[in-house]
N, C-alpha and C positions, 0 to 999 in steps of 0.2 A: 504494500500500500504506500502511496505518494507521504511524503515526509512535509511536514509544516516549513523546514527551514528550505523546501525546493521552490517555496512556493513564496520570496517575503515580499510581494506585493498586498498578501494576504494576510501574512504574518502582523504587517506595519497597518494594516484596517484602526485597529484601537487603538493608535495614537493620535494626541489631540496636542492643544497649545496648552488647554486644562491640566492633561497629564502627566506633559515635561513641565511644568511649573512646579506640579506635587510631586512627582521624581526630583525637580532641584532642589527643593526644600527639604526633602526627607533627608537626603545625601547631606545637605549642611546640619541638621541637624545630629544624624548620626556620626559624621567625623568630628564635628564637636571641637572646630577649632583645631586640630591636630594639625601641625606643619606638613603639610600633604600639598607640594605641588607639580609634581609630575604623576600620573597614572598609568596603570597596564591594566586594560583590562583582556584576558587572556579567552575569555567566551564573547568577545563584544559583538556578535551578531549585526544586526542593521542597526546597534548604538544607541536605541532606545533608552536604555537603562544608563549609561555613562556620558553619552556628551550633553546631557543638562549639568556635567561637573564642568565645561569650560566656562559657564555663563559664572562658573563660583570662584574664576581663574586659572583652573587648574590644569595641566596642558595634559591630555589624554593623547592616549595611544592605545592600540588594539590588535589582535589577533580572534582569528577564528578559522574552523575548516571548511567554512561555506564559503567560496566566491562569493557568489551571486549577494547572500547578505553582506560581504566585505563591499562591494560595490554599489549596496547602495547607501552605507553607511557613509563610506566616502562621497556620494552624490549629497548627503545630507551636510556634512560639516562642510565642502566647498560650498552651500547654500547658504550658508551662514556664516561665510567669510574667515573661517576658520578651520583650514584642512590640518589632517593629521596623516602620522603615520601607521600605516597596515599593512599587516603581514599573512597570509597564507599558514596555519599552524595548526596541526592538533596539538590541546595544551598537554599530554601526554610528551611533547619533545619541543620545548619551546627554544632549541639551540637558532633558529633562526633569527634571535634576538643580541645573538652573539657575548652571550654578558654584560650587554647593558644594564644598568639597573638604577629602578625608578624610586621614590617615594612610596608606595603603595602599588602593591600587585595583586588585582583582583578578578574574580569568577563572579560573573553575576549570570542572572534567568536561571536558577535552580540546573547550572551548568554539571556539574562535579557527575549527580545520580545518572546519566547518559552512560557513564562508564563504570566498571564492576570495583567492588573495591577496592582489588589491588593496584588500582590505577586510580584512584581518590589520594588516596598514600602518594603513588609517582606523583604524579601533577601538584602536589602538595610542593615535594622535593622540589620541582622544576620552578614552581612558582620562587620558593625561597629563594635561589641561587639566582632572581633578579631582584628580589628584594635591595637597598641598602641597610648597612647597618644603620639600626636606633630607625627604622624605615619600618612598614605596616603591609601584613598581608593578612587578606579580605575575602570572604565568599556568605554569599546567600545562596539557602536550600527551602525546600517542602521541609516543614517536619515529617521525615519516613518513621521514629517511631511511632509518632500520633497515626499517622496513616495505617501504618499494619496494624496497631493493634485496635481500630475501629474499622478498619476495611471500608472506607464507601464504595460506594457505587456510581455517583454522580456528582460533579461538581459543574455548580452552573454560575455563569457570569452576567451580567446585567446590559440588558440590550445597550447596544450603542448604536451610531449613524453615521454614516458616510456619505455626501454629493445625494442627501437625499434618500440612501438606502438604508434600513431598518436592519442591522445586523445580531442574530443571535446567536451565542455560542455555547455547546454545554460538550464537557468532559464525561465519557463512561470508561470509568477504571478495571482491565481485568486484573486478576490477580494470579500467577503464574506459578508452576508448579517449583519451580529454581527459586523462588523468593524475588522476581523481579516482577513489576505493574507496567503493562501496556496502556498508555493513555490515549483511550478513541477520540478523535476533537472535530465536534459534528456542528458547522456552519452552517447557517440559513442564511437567504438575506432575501427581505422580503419590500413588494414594493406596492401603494394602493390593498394592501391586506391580502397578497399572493405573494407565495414562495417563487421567486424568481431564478434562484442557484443555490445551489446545495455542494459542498465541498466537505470532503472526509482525510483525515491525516490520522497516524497511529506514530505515536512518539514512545520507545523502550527506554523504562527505567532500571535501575540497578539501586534500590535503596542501601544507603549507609545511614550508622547511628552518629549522634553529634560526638560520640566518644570516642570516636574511631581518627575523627580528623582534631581531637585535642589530646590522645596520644600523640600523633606524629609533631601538631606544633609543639608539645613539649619535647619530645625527641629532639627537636632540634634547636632548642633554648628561648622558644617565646614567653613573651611575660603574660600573663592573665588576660587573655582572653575577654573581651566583650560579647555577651551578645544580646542583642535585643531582637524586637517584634520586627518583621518585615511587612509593611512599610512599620515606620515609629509612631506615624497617629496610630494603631491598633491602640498604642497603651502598656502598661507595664502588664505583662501576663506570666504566672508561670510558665517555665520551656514547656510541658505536658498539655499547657492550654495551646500553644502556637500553631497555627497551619504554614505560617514560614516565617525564617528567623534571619538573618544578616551576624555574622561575626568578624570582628578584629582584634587583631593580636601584633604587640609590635617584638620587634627583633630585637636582641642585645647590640647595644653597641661596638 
């Protein structure tokens, strides 16, 4: 079945001027003032989720294994008068980076669960070795234990609109014999009170626990850990209450 990320004309449907406002805001509020001003983000897809961090100064840059989303990511920040650099990567082998390394190196769109755990761990390592010291690495996820251990079945999202079209979209979660969830993501888009198009993508995941990737940051000397709600208006929540979480951790110096 056709993949979400083949398709990011579709993918970028929900974003608004609304939406990267509340993605800049949340981002300033969760870095919290941290001396953070150069970015990596190593999932940046179509940029969605990181280039509302230039409007906050902060110079981004990006990798990903989709083209197609790298190019239109790059069509968006040349639109905005501010291009970046992008790279072709799975973050599985971010040597294309050559040892650069940034203020903050981050995975964001619930990027990590895509791959199995033992490569949550690698991608961990890769991210750090672009870290700077006394420098911050970052990733948002789903809470997968809240998930497995309630199992839904449907996660639905709240219509939106596009040039006029009535967009709906709801998720049905299988749940797989190996311990990973296939996410079915069933598009409508309706126009005068008629289904006009219908589009279906199935996105594989591999859940990990939050314990799995704060072993390895202490493995490798990070200090205490942040984590909050994803986005931050949720609110302060027990981790057990979250549907998704944002974490950072800075490096030793």
């Amino acid at each position: 079945m056709e993949k979400l990320y083949d398709r990011a004309e579709i993918y970028d449907l929900i974003e608004s001027d609304q939406r990267t406002e509340t993605i800049r805001n949340d981002w300033k509020e969760f870095l919290g003032g941290k001396p953070i001003r150069t970015l990596l983000d190593v999932s940046i897809g179509s940029g969605g989720m990181t280039l509302p961090l230039q409007e906050l100064g902060i110079r981004v840059s990006g990798s990903d294994l989709s083209e197609a989303m790298l190019a239109r990511c790059g069509r968006k920040a040349e639109q905005k008068g501010k291009p970046m650099q992008l790279k072709c990567s799975d973050f599985r082998d971010l040597s294309c980076w050559e040892g650069r390394q940034f203020d903050c190196v981050a995975s964001t769109g619930n990027s990590l669960g895509y791959v199995e755990n033992g490569d949550v761990v690698r991608t961990l390592k890769q991210m750090d070795r672009l870290v700077k010291p006394g420098g911050y690495l970052s990733f948002d996820s789903r809470n997968w234990e809240k998930i497995l251990r309630e199992r839904p079945r449907f996660y639905l999202y709240n219509p939106f609109f596009h040039e006029g079209t009535r967009i709906n979209l709801i998720q049905v979660w299988d749940y797989e014999a190996d311990g990973s969830v296939i996410f079915n993501l069933l598009y409508t888009f309706e126009r005068e009170n008629r289904i006009v198009q219908k589009e279906q993508f199935e996105e594989h995941y591999h859940p990990f626990s939050l314990q799995l990737a704060l072993d390895q940051l202490q493995a490798m000397g990070y200090e205490a850990p942040e984590i909050r709600p994803f986005p931050c208006a949720v609110g302060e929540k027990a981790f057990e209450e979250l549907e998704w979480y944002r974490l950072i951790a800075k490096k030793p110096e």
